[in-house]
N, C-alpha and C positions, 0 to 999 in steps of 0.2 A: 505680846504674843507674836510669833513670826506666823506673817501668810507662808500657808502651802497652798499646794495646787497637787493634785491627786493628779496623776498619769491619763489618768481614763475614767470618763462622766459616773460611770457608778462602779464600784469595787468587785472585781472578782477576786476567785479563789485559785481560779484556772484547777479547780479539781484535787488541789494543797487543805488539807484538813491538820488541825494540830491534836487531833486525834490520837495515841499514844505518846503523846509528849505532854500532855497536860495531866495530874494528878486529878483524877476525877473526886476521889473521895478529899481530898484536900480541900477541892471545893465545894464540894457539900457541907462539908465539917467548917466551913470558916464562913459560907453562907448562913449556916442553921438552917437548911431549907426541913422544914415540917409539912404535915401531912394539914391541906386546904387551903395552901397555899397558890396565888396567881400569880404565873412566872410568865414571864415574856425572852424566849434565847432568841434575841436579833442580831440577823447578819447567823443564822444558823447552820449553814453551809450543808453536809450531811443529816444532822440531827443528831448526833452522838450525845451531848448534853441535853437537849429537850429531852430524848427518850431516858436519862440516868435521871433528869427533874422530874418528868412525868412518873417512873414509879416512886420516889421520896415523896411526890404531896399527895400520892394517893388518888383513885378516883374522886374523892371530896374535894380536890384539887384539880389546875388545870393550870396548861401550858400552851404558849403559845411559840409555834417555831416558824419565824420568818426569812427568806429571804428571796433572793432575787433570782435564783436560780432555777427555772425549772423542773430542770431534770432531776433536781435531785430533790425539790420540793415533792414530786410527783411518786419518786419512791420512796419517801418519808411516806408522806399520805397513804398509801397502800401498802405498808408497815404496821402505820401504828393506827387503823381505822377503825370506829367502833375506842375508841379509847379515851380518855383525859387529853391529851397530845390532840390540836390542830392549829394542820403543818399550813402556809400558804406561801405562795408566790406572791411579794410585794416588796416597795422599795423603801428599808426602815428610815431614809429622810423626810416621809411624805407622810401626811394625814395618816394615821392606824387607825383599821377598824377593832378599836379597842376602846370602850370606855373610859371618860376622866375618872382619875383618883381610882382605879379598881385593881392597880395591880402592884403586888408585894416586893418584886424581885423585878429589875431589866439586867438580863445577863448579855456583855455583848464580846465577844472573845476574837482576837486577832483579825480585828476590822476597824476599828475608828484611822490605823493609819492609811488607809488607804480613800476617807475622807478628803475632800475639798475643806478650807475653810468652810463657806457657806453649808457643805454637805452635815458637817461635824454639828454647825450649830443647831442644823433643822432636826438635828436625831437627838439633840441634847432639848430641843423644845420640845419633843415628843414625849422622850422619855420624862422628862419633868410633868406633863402634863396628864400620862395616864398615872403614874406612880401614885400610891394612897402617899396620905401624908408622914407616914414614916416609913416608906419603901426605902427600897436601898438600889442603887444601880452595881453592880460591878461588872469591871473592866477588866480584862485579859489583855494584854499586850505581850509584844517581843520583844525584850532588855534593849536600851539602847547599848549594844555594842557590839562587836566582831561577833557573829558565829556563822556557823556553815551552810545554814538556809535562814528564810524568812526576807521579809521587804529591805529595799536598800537603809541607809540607816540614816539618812536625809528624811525619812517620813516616819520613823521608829520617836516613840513618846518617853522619857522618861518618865517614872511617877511622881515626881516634882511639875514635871511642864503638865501632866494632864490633870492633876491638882490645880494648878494656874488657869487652865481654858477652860473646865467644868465647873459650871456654877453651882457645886453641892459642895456641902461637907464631907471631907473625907474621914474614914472611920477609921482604917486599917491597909497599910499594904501586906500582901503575902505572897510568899513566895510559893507556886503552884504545880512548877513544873522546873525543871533543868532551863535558863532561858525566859522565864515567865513568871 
């Protein structure tokens, strides 16, 4: 495994969402996300996927959309209030206020690069920690190679190398989006 070292202590987005670039229903369809489902979208930036999760599991279901953001935690919240969907400000390397083994799906999209080592691994003992025991985590990432936006390609994963640093079994990779 090569050490990295993330640019800056916790990941932003600087306000960059992969929001029409990513095949929403693609990933629904390759999730199977059902209705009473407990999904966690960390590192959720906007909320675009919490809120396309939260109406697929139904109010019998619930989601949770984390991230570090304020501001945009804050218009999530007063979005989707009263609903399945809660949004918080928190940092998904650290303790979740989420119960062991309670949740089905950890969805985390165009953020593990921007991970510390150490950061990567404290979100990988998380998410192993709340997951029931046949949850599934998936991973979004940006292709390791040339394209026009996204992170330098020094902190970009292939799906072989995040295969290698994720201590799960991997099921399937898909292609999600142009890039992804």
């Amino acid at each position: 495994m090569n050490h990295r070292q993330a640019p800056e202590a916790h990941h932003h987005h600087k306000g960059k969402f992969s929001e029409g670039l990513i095949n929403q229903e693609r990933v629904i369809h390759a999730l199977n996300i059902q209705p009473g489902q407990i999904i966690l979208d960390a590192g959720c930036g906007n909320g675009y996927m919490a809120k396309t999760f939260a109406s697929r599991v139904t109010p019998s279901g619930k989601v949770y959309a984390f991230d570090n953001d304020a501001h945009f935690i804050n218009i999530l919240k007063t979005e989707t209030q009263d609903t399945n969907l809660e949004a918080m400000e928190c940092d998904i390397t650290q303790l979740l206020p989420i119960d062991q083994a309670t949740v089905d799906l950890v969805y985390i999209s165009t953020v593990i690069h921007g991970f510390s080592t150490q950061q990567l691994q404290d979100f990988l003992h998380e998410a192993k920690r709340i997951l029931k025991p046949d949850g599934i985590m998936a991973i979004v990432e940006i292709e390791k190679k040339e394209t026009s936006f996204g992170p330098p390609m020094n902190i970009r994963f292939s799906p072989e190398e995040l295969q290698q640093i994720v201590p799960m079994t991997p099921v399937s990779t898909v292609q999600v989006g142009k890039h992804f």
